[in-house]
C-alpha positions, 0 to 999 in steps of 0.5 A: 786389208793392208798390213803396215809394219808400224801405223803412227796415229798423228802427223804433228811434231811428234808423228813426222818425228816417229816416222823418219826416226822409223825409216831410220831404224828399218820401218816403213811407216804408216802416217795417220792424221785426223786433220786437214794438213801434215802439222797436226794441231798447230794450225789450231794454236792461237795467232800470235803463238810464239816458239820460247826456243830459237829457230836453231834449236827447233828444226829437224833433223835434215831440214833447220829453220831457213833465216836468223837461227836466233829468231823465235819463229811463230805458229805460221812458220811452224806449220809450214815447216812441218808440212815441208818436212812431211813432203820430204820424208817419202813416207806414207802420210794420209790426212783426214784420217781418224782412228776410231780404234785399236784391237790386239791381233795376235802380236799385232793390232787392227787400226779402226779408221771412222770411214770404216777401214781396217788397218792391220799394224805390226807395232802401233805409236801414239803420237796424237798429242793432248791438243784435242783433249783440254783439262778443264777444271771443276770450280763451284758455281760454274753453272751458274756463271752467266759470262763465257769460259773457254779454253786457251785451245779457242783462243785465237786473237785479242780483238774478240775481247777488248774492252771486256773484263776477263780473267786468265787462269794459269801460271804457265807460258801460254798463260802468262803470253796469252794475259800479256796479250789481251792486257793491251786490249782489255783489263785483265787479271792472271789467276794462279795458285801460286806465283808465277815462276820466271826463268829468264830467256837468256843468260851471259848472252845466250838464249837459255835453250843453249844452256839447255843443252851445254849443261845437259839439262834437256836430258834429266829424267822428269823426277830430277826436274821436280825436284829444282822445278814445282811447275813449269817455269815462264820463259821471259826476257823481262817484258811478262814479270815487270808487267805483273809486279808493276801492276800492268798485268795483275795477279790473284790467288786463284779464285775459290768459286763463280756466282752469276755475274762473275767470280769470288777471290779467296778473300770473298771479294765478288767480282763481275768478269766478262770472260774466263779464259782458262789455261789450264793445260791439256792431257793426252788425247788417245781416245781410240785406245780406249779398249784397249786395255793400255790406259788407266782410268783417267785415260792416262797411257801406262808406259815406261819411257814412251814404251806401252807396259801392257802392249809390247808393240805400242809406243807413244810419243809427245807425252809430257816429260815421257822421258825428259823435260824436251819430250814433247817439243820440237827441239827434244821429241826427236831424241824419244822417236829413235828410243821408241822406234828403236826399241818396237823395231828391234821387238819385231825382229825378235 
């Protein structure tokens, strides 16, 4: 048995973030990652996967995007990124790794890995993302669907559905990029509870992600972004919200329940769907914490800006709007690595 000052569960964005902004502060750090490679889930996104920040906003720290910084790299060259930053880190990563578990020892915690292991932490993070924990909603009738419901997490490519009849359900990026996709190859409708909000991708010539940050805006605390924002908005150059009011890629109001061949729009209109692809988000995916007494019924994480409020020595990071609108992306998760690591580390010297 081992004793790690900090054990980081997940070596995506977020966990190879932790892990630098820790040797920043002092920490040496132990990296455990449930997949294959250092990248966490981003091998597992859809093919066509686009980053809506240009490459100059969504390097790391010490190691920029090589080529046009004004580009949108794609999910490949997001992956081998994050596995050239994880090489250059000099920190202990070790993939294939599950955490089964988390118990308070003393001040410190037992990492429980599936192979058996036990890993003794002073301080342990969070940092294992929501990718394997999709939200899925209830809609009435769903048993009785006789079609295919899936996830935008098993969505890989187009081409297992052309000429099908699919329904997307979502108002977000990923739905609106994924329906403008498959739209090509198949006919399809976006169902949304609302209408989709669009903010263009670039303004007075510049990618919106500069104004971002010239304006400080990556840096208002989620309660302000309510307010000017009731969802997240879809980043567009024009090509999403001309295909939706021209009719090249329908809207609906959300459909109110499945029958067996398809779906009921509200107005009772029955309509036969091959596919509902639904996407609907995700929540954070921290199962091993699960006894721990750090989580709410809903196996939400209680915490205060990335900081555990049951358990002084536990952080998280990537969370959605932890402590902005950034938190959990490539451009923003760096800035909450060093408050959470800062913070733990100045907790284990106390």
């Amino acid at each position: 048995m081992t004793r790690e000052p900090v054990v980081i569960v997940g070596a995506g964005q977020s966990g190879l973030a932790g892990a630098r902004a820790a040797m920043d502060a002092g920490l040496r750090p132990l990296v455990l990652e449930a997949g294959e490679r250092a990248a966490g889930s981003w091998p597992s996104y859809y093919d066509s996967l686009t980053l809506f920040s240009p490459a100059r906003f969504s390097g790391f720290p010490g190691m920029p995007f090589a080529g046009d910084p004004d580009r949108y790299p794609v999910r490949d060259e997001v992956v081998e990124q994050l596995e050239k930053y994880a090489a250059s880190l000099g920190a202990e990563i070790r993939t294939s790794t599950t955490v089964s578990g988390v118990t308070r020892i003393g001040d410190g915690f037992d990492v429980q890995l599936a192979g058996g292991e036990t890993v003794h932490a002073a301080a342990v993070v969070a940092a294992s993302g929501s990718f394997g924990n999709p939200f899925v909603p209830e809609v009435p009738g769903q048993e009785s669907f006789g079609g295919e419901v899936l996830h935008v997490a098993d969505y890989r490519s187009s081409q297992a559905y052309e000429g099908r009849r699919v329904v997307v359900v979502g108002a977000g990026n990923s739905a609106v990029q994924v329906a403008y996709e498959l739209a090509a190859v198949a006919e399809v409708t976006l169902a949304t509870r609302a209408p989709v909000q669009f903010l263009p991708q670039v303004r007075g010539g510049y990618d919106i992600h500069f104004w971002l940050g010239r304006l400080k805006l990556d840096l208002l605390p989620p309660a302000v972004l309510a307010r000017l924002f009731s969802g997240t908005p879809v980043l567009d150059t024009g090509i999403y919200q001309s295909a939706i009011e021209s009719g090249q890629l329908p809207r609906r109001e959300m459909f109110s329940a499945f029958d067996a061949d398809g779906v009921v729009w509200p107005d009772g209109e029955r309509e036969p769907v091959d596919v509902v692809l639904l996407a609907t988000g995700y929540r954070p995916h921290l199962p091993y914490l699960r006894d721990l007494g750090a989580l709410e019924a809903d196996g939400m994480p209680l915490h205060r800006r990335g900081l555990s409020t049951t358990h002084p020595r536990l952080g998280y990071l990537g969370l959605e709007f932890q402590r902005s609108f950034s938190s959990n992306t490539l451009r923003g998760v760096h800035r909450d690595a060093r408050f959470v690591m800062g913070a733990l580390a100045r907790r284990l010297r106390r």
